[in-house]
N, C-alpha and C positions, 0 to 999 in steps of 0.2 A: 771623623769616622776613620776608623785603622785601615789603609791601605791594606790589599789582598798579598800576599807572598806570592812569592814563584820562583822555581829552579825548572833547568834542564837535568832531565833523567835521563838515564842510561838506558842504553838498550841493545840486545844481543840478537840481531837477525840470523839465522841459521838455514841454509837451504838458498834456493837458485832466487832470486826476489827479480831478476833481471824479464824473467818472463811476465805477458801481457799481464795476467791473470794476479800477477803479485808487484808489478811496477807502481800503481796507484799507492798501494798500503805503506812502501817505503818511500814517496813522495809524502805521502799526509804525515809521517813522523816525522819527517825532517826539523820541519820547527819547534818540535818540542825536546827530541831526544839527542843527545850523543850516541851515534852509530857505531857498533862495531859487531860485521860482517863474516859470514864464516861459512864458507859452501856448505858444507856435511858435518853431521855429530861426531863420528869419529874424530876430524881434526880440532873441535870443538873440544873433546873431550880432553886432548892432547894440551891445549891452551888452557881450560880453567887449571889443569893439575901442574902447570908452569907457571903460573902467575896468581898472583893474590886481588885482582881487580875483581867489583863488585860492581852487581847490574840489579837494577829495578826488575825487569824482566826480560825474557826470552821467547822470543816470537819462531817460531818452527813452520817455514813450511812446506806440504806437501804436495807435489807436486800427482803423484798417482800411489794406492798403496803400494806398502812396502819397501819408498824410497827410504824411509831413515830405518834403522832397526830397533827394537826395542832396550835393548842390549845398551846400545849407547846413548837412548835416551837414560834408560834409570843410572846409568854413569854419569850423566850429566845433573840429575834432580842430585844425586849424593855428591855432589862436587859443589852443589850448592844450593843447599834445603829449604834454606829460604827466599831463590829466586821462585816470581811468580812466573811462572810457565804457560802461553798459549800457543796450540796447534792451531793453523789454518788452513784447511784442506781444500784442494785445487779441484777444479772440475769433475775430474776422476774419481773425486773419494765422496763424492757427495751421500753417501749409504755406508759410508762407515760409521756415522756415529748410530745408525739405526742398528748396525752388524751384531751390533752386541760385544764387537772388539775396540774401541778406541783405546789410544794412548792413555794409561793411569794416571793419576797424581797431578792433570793438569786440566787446563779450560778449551773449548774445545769452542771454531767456527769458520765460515766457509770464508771464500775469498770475496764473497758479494756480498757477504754482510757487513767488512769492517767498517769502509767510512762511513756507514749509518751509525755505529752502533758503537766503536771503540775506539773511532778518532775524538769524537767526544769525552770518553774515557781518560785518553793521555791527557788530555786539555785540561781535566778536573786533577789529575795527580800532577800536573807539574804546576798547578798553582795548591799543593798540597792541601785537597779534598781526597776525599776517600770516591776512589771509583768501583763499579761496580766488580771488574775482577780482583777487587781487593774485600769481598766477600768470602766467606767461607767457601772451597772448592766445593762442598756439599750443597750451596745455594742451586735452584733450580732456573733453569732460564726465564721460567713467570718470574721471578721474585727478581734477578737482575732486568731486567724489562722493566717494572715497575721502580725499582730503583733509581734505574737512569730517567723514568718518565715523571718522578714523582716533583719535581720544582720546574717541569716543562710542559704539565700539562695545557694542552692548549683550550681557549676558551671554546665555548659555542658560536660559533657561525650560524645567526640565526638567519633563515631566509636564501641561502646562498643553494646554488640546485647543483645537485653531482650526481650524473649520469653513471648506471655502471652496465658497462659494455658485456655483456658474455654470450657464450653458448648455451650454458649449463641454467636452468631455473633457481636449481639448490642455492647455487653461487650467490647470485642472483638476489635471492631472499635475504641470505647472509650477508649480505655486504651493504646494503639497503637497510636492513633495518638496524645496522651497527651504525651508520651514516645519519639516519634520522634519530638515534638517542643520542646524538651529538648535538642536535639541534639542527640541521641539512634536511632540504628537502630533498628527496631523491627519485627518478625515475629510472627506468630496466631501459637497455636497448640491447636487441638481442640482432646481432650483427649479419642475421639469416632473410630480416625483413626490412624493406626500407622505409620504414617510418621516420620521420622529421622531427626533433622535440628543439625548441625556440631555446637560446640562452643558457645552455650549463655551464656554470662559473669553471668547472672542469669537469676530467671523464676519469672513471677507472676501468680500465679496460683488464680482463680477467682472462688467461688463457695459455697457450704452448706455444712452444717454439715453432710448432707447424702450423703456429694459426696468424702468423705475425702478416698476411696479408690484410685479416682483418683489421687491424689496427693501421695498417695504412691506409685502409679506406675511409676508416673511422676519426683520423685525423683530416684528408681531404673533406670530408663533410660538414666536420666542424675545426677548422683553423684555427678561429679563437680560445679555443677549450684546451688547457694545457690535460694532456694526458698521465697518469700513473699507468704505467704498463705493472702488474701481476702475475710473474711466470714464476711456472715447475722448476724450481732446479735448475735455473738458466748455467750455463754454458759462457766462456766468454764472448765465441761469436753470436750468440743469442743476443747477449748484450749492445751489442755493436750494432747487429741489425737493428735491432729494436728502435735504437736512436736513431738513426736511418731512416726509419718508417715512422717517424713521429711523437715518439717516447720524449715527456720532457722530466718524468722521473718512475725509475723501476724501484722495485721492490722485487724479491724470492720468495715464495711459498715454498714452507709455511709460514705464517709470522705470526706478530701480536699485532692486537688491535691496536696497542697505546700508540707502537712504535708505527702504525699507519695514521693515524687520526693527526700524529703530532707533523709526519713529514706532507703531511694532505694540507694543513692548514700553513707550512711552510713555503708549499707548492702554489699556493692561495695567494699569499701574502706577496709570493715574489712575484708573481701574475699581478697583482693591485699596484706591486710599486712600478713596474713597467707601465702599467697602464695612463699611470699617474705621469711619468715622463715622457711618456709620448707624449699624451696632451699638452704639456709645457714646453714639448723640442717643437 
């Protein structure tokens, strides 16, 4: 059977990456790209139109609106048309792409979603697979979702119990019964009452940054039960906390289902393989 290929791609990071909020994302390329760094568009723009080097792509980020200008991004997309281009926008911007303003002509997401969602990506193009931002810019986020989910979809977990933590009933119903068409059993705990439920392989805990006490309660009660914490728009120090309080993996709302089902049974697995080496340490 033919060995798989692989190269190191290129890569043009543009914007402050040195900050919490963007430190992670140039750690997870490391291993796969050739870095080359550059504070701001304008001096970016100065360097594509001096030199003749070629990049896979261009990772932009921002830090709050307004940092970069528009201006020297479209001097940058015509300096070179066929790099692929993604914005990643910093705490601050989190409602820009709802504004009805974002950056044109390129791919667009937040700083909490890349290692779920685009460190996998590089991984697929530098063993030259077609990744999902190598879809048509007109692709929808369902359809890159499904893209990346479609050769990872995970099995059924049959019999396995996932608790979901909320305040909200709505929530509640929706996340329960996207959990039992997976094959999970599921029960509600609604973190107002203290009810006791025996045994959840894990919890999703559903909620805001002002509610991150209940999730430390909710991990004290149950220790064994690794948590998905489920926050608004988190924030970096949302993040922080969170793990702090018990979080052994988050998620941002809003999301897809694929891409929770797949990191849930991820969540699963690594909980069974611990389990499995404690009993043999």
């Amino acid at each position: 059977m033919a060995m798989e290929s692989s190269r190191t791609i290129s890569a043009l990071l543009i914007g402050n990456f040195s900050s919490r909020e963007f430190r992670p994302l140039r750690t997870s390329i490391t291993g796969f790209a050739e870095i080359t760094s550059i504070t701001n568009c304008e001096m970016t723009v100065q360097v594509l139109q001096s030199e003749n080097a070629t990049y896979d792509l261009a990772i932009i980020a921002e830090r709050w609106p307004g940092e970069h200008s528009r201006r020297a991004l479209e001097q940058i997309q015509r300096a070179r048309p066929i790099m692929r281009m993604i914005a990643v926008s910093g705490s601050w911007c989190d409602g820009q792409k709802r504004s009805g303003c974002p950056w044109p002509g390129m791919l667009h997401t937040t700083w909490h979603r890349w290692l779920p969602h685009w460190q996998e990506d590089l991984m697929r193009l530098s063993k030259n697979r077609l990744p999902s931002f190598g879809l048509p810019v007109s692709a929808s986020d369902h359809e890159r979702t499904l893209f990346r989910n479609l050769r990872y979809l995970p099995q059924k977990a049959d019999g396995k119990l996932i608790a979901v933590c909320s305040r909200r009933e709505d929530m509640a119903d929706m996340l329960t019964a996207a959990c039992r068409s997976q094959g999970y059993a599921t029960a509600w705990l609604d973190p107002r009452h203290r009810l006791r439920l025996e045994g959840p392989n894990a919890i999703l805990w559903e909620g805001s940054a002002n509610q991150l006490d209940d999730l430390q309660n909710t991990h004290h009660r149950y220790p064994q039960a690794p948590i998905m914490a489920l926050l608004d728009f988190p924030r970096i120090e949302d993040l922080e906390q969170a793990i702090r309080q018990g979080a052994a993996e988050i998620m941002a709302k809003p999301m897809h289902l694929e891409d929770l089902f797949k990191r849930l049974a991820a969540l699963l697995d690594t909980e069974q393989t611990g389990k499995i080496a404690r009993r043999n340490g």
